[in-house]
MMTF fields as JSON, N, C-alpha, C and O atoms, coordinates in Angstrom:
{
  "mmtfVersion": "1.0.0",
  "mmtfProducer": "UNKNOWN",
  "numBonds": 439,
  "numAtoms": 440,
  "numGroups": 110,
  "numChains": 1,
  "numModels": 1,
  "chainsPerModel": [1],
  "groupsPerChain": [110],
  "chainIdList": ["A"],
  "bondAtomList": [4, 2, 8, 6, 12, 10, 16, 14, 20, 18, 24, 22, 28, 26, 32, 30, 36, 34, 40, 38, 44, 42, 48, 46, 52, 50, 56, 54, 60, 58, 64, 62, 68, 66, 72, 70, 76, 74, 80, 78, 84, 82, 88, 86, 92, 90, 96, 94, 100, 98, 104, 102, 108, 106, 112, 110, 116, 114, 120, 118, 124, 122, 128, 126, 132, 130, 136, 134, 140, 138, 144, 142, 148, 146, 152, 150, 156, 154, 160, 158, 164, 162, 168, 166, 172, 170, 176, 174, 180, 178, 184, 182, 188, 186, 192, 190, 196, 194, 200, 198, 204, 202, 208, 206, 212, 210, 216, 214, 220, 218, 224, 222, 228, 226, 232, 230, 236, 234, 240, 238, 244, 242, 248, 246, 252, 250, 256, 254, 260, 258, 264, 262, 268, 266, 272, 270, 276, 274, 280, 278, 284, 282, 288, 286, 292, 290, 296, 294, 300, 298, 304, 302, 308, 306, 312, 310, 316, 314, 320, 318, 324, 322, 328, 326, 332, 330, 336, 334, 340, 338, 344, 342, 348, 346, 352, 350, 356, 354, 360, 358, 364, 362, 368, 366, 372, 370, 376, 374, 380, 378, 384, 382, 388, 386, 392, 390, 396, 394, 400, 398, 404, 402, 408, 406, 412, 410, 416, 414, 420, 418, 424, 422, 428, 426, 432, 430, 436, 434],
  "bondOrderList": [1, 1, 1, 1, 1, 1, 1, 1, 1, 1, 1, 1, 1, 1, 1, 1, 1, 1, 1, 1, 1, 1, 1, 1, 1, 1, 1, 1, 1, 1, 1, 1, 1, 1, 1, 1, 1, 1, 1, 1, 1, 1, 1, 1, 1, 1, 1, 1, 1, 1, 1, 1, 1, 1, 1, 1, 1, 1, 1, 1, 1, 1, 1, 1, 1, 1, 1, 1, 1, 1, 1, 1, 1, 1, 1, 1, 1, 1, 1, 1, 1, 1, 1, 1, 1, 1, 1, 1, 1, 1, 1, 1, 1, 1, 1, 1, 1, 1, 1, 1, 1, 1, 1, 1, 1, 1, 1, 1, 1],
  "groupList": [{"groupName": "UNK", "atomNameList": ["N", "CA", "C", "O"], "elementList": ["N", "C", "C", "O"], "formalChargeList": [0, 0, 0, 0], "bondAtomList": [1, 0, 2, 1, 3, 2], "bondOrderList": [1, 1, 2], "singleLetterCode": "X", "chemCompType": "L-PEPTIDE LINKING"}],
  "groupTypeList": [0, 0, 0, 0, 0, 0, 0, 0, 0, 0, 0, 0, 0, 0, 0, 0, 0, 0, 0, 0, 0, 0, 0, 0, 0, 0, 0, 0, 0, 0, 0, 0, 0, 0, 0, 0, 0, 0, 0, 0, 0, 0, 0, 0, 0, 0, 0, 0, 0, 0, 0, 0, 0, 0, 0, 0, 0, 0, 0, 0, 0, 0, 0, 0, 0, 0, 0, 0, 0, 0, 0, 0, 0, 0, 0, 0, 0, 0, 0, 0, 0, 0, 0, 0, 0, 0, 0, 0, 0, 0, 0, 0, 0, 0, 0, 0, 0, 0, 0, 0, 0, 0, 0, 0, 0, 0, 0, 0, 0, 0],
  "groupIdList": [1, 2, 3, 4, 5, 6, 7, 8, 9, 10, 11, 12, 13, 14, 15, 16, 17, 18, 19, 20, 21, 22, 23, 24, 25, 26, 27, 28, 29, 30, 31, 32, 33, 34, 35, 36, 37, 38, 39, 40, 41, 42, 43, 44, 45, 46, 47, 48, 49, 50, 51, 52, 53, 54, 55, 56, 57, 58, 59, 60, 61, 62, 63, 64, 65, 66, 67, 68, 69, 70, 71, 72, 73, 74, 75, 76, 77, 78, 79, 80, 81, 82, 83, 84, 85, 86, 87, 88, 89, 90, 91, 92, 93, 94, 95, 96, 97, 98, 99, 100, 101, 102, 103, 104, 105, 106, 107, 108, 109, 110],
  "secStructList": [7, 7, 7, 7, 7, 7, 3, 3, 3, 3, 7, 1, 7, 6, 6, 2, 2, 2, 2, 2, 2, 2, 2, 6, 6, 7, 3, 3, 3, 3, 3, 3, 7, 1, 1, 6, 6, 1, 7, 7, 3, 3, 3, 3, 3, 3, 6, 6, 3, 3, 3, 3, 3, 3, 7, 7, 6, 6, 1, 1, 7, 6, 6, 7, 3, 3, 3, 3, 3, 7, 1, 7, 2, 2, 2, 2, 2, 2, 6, 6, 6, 7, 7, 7, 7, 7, 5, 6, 6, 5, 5, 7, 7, 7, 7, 5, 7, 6, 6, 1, 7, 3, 3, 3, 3, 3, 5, 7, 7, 7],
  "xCoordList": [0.84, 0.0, 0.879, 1.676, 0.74, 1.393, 0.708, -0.465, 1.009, 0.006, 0.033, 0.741, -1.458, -1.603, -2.807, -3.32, -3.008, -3.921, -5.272, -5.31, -6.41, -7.68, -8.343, -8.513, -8.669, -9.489, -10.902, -11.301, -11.725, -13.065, -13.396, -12.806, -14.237, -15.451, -16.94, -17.585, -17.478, -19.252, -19.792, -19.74, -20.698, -21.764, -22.977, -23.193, -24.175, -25.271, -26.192, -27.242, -25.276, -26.322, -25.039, -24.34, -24.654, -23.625, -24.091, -23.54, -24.66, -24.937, -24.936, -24.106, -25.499, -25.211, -23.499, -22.83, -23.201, -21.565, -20.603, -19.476, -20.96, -20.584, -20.705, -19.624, -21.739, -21.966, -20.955, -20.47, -20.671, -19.886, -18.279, -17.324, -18.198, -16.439, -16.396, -15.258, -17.428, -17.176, -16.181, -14.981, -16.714, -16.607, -15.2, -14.593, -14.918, -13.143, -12.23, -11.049, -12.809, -12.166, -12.516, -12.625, -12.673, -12.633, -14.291, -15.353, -13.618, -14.835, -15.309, -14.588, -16.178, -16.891, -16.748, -16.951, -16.183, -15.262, -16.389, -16.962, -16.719, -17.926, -18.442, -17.942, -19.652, -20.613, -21.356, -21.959, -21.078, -21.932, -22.651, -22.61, -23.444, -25.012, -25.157, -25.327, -25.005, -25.369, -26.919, -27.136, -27.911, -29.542, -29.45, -28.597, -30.429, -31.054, -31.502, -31.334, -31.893, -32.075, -31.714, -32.4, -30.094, -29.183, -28.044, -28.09, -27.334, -26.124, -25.674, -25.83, -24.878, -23.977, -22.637, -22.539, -21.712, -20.53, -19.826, -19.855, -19.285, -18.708, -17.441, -16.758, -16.629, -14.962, -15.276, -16.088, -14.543, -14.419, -12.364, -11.406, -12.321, -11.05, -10.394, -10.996, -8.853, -8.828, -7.128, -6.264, -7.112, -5.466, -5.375, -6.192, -4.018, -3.598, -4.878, -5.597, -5.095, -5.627, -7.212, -8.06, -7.693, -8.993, -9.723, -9.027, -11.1, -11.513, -12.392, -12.381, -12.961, -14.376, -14.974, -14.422, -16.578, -17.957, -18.56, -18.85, -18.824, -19.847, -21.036, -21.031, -22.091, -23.017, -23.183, -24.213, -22.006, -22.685, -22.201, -21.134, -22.95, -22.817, -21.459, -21.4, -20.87, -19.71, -18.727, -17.799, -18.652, -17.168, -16.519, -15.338, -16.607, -16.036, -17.033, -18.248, -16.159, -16.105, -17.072, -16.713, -18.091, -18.871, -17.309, -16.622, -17.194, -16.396, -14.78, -13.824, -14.649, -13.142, -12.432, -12.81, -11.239, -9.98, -9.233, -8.695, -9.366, -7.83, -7.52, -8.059, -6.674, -5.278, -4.833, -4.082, -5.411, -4.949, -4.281, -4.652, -2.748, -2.29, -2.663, -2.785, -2.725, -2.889, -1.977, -1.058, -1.972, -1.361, -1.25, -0.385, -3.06, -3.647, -4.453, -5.642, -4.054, -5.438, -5.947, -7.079, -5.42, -6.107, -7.647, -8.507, -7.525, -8.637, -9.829, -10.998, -9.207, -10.641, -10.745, -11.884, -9.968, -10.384, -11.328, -12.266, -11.376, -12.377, -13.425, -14.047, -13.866, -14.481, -15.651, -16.727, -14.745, -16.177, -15.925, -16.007, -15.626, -15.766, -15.18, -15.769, -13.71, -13.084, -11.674, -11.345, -11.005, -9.534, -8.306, -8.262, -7.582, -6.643, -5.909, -5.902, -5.202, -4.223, -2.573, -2.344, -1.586, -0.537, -0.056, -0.18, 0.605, 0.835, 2.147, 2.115, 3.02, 4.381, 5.012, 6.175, 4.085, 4.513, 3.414, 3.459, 2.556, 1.503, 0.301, -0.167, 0.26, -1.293, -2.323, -2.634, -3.148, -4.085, -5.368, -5.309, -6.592, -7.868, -8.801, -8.442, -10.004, -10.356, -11.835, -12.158, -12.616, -13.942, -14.43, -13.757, -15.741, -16.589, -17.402, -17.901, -17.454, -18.18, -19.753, -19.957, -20.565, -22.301, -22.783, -23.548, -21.51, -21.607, -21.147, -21.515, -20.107, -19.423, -17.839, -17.127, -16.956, -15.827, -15.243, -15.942, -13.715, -13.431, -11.9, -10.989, -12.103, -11.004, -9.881, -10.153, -8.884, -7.876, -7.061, -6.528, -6.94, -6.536, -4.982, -4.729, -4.278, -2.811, -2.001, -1.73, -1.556, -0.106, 0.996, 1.328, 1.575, 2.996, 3.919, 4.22, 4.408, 4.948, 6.474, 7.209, 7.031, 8.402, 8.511, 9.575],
  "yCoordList": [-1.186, 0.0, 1.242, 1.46, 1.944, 3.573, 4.267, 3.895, 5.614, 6.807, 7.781, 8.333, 7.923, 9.487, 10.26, 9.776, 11.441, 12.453, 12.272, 12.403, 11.895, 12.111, 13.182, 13.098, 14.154, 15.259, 15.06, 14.232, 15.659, 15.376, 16.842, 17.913, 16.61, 17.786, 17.899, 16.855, 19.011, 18.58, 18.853, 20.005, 17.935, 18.194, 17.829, 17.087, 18.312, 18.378, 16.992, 16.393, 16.919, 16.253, 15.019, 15.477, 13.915, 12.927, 12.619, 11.543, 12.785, 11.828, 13.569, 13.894, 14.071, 15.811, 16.024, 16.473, 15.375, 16.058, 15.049, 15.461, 13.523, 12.514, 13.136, 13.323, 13.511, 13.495, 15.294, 15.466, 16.019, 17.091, 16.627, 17.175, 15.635, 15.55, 14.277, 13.83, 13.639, 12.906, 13.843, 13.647, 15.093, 15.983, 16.37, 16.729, 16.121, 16.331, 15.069, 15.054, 14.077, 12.713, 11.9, 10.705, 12.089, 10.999, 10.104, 10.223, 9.311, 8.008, 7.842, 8.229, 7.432, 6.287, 5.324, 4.403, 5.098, 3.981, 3.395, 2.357, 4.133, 3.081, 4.519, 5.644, 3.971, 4.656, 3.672, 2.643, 4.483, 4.157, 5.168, 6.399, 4.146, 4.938, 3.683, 2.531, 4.378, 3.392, 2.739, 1.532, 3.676, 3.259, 3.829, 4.624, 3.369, 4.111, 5.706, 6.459, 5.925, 7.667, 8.09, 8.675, 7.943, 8.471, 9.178, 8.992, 9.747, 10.744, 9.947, 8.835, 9.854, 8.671, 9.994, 11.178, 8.801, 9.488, 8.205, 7.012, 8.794, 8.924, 8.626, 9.364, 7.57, 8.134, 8.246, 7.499, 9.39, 9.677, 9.515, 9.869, 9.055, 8.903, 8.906, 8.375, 9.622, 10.288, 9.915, 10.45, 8.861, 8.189, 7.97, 7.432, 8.595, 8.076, 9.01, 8.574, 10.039, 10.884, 10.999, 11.367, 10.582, 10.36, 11.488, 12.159, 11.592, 12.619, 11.689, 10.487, 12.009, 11.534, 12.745, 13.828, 12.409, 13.236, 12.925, 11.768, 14.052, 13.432, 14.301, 15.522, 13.489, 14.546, 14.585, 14.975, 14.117, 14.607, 15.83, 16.235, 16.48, 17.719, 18.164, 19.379, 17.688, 17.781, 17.02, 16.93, 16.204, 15.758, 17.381, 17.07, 18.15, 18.76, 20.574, 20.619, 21.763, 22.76, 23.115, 22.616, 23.83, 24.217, 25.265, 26.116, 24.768, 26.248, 25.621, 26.326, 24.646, 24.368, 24.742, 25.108, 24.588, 24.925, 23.824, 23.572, 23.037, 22.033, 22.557, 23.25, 22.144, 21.913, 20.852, 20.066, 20.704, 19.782, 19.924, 20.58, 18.955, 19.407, 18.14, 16.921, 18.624, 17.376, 17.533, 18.313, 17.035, 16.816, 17.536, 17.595, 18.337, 18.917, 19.662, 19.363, 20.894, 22.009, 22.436, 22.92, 22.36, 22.936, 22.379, 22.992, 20.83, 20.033, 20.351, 20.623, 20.241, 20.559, 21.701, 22.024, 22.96, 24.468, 24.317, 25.107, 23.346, 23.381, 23.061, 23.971, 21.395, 21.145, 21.685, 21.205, 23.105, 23.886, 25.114, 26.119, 25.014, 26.775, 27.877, 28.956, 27.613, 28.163, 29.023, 28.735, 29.925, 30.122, 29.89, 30.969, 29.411, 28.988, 30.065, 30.658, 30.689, 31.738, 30.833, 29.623, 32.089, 31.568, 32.559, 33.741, 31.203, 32.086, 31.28, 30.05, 31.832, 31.854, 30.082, 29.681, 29.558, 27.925, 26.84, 25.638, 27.339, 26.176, 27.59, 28.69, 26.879, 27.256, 26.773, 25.602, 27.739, 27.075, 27.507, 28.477, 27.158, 27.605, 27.253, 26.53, 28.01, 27.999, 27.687, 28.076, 26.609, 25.971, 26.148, 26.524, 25.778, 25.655, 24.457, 24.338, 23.671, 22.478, 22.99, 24.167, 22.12, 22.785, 23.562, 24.435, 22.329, 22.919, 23.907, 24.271, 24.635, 26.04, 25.778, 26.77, 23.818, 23.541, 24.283, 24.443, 24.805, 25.736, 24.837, 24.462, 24.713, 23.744, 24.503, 24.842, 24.616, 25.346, 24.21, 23.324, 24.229, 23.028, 23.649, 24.854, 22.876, 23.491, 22.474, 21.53, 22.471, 22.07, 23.047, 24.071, 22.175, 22.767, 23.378, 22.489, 24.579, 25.372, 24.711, 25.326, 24.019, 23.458, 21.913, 21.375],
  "zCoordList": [0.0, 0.0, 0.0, 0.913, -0.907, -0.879, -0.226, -0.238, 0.682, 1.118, 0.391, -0.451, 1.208, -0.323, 0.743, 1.752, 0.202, 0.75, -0.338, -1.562, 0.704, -0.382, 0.517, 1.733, -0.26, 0.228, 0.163, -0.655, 0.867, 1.573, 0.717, 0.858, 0.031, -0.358, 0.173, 0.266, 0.499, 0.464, -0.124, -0.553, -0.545, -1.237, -1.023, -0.065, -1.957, -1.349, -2.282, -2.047, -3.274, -4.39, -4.76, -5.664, -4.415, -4.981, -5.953, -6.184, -6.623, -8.026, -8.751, -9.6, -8.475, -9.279, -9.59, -10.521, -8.128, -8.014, -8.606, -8.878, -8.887, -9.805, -11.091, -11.649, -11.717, -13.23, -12.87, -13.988, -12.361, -12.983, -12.737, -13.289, -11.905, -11.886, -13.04, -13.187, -13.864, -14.641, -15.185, -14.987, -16.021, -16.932, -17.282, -18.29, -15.895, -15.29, -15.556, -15.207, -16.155, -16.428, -15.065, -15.343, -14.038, -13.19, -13.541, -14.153, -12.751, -12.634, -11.228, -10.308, -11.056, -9.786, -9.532, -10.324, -7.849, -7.922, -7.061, -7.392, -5.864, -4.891, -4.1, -4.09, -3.453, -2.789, -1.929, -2.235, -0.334, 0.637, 1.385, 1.385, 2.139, 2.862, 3.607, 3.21, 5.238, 6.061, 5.742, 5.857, 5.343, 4.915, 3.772, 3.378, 3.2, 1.749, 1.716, 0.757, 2.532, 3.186, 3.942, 4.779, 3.988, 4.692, 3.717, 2.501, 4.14, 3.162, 2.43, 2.936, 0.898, 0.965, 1.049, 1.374, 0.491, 0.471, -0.239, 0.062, -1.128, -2.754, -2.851, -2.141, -3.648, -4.291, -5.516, -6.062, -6.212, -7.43, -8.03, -7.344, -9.07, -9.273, -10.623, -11.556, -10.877, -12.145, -11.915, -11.221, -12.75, -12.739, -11.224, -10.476, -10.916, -9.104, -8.609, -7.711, -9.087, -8.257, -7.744, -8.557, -5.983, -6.138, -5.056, -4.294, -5.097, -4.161, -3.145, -3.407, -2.3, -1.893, -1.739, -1.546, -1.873, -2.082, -0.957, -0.655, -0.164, 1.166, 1.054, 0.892, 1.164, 1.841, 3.307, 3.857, 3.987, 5.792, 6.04, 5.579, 6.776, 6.781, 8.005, 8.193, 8.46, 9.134, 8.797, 9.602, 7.416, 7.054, 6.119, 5.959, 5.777, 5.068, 4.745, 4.552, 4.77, 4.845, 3.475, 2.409, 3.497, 2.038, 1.205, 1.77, -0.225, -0.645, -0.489, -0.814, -0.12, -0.648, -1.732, -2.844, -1.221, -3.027, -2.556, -1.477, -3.989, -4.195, -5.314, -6.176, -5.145, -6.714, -7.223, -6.646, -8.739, -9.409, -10.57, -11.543, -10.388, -11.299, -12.786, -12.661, -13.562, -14.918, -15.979, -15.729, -17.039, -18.072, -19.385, -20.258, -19.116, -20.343, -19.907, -20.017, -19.259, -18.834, -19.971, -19.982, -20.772, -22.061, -22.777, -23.41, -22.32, -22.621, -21.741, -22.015, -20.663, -19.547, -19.809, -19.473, -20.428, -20.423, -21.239, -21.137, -22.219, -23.612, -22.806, -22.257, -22.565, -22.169, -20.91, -20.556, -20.371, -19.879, -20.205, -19.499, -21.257, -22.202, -21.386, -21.324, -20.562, -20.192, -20.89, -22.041, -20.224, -20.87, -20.052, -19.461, -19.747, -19.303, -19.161, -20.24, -18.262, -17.781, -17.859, -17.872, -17.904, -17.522, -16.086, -15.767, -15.414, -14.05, -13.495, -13.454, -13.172, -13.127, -12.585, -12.529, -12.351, -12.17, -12.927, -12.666, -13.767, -14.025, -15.156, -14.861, -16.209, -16.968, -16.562, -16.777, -15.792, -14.984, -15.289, -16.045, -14.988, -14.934, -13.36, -12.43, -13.495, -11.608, -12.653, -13.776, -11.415, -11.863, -10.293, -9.334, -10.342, -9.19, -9.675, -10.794, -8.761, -9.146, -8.427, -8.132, -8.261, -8.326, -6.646, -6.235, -5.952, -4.771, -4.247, -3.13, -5.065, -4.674, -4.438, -4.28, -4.391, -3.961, -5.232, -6.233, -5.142, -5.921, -6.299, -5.561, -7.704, -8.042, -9.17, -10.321, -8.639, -9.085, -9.84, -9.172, -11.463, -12.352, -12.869, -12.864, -13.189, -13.745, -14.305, -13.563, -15.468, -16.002, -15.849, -16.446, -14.547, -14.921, -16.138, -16.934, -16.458, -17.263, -17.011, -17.784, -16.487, -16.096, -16.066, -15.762]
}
């Protein structure tokens, strides 16, 4: 087993917040819910890199920023009719996913 940091987002809608990080390349790896009408909470995952989606309302802060770095900001810039900036370590672009988490994307310039 390697370690790694998975960051906790909230959200209000997991299957809303699945179909917009599809968009981002990741996939759906599993989802639980102690009951059927209870929160679930989500992994989403994109190469090494994975998130989890919660809806409980005390795993995670409304309005987060991560940083991801990828391969091709340019693709995801298309893909939500964005423009990509250059900024002194990475061409990056800033998204908000539905819940307000604020995702700061970048290919390294080095």
């Amino acid at each position: 087993m390697h370690e790694e940091v998975v960051p906790i987002l909230r959200v209000a809608d997991a299957a809303a917040a699945v179909a917009w990080y599809e968009r981002l390349g990741f996939a759906r790896q599993w989802e639980h819910r102690f009951a059927p009408e209870l929160p679930a909470f989500v992994e989403v995952a994109r190469g090494g890199v994975r998130l989890f989606l919660s809806e409980h309302e005390g795993d995670a802060r409304p309005a987060t920023l991560i940083y991801l770095r990828v391969r091709d900001v340019e693709a995801i810039a298309v893909e939500f009719g964005v423009t990509a900036e250059d900024a002194p370590w990475a061409r990056e672009i800033e998204l908000r996913d539905p819940d307000g988490n604020r995702l700061r994307i970048g290919t390294p310039t080095e």
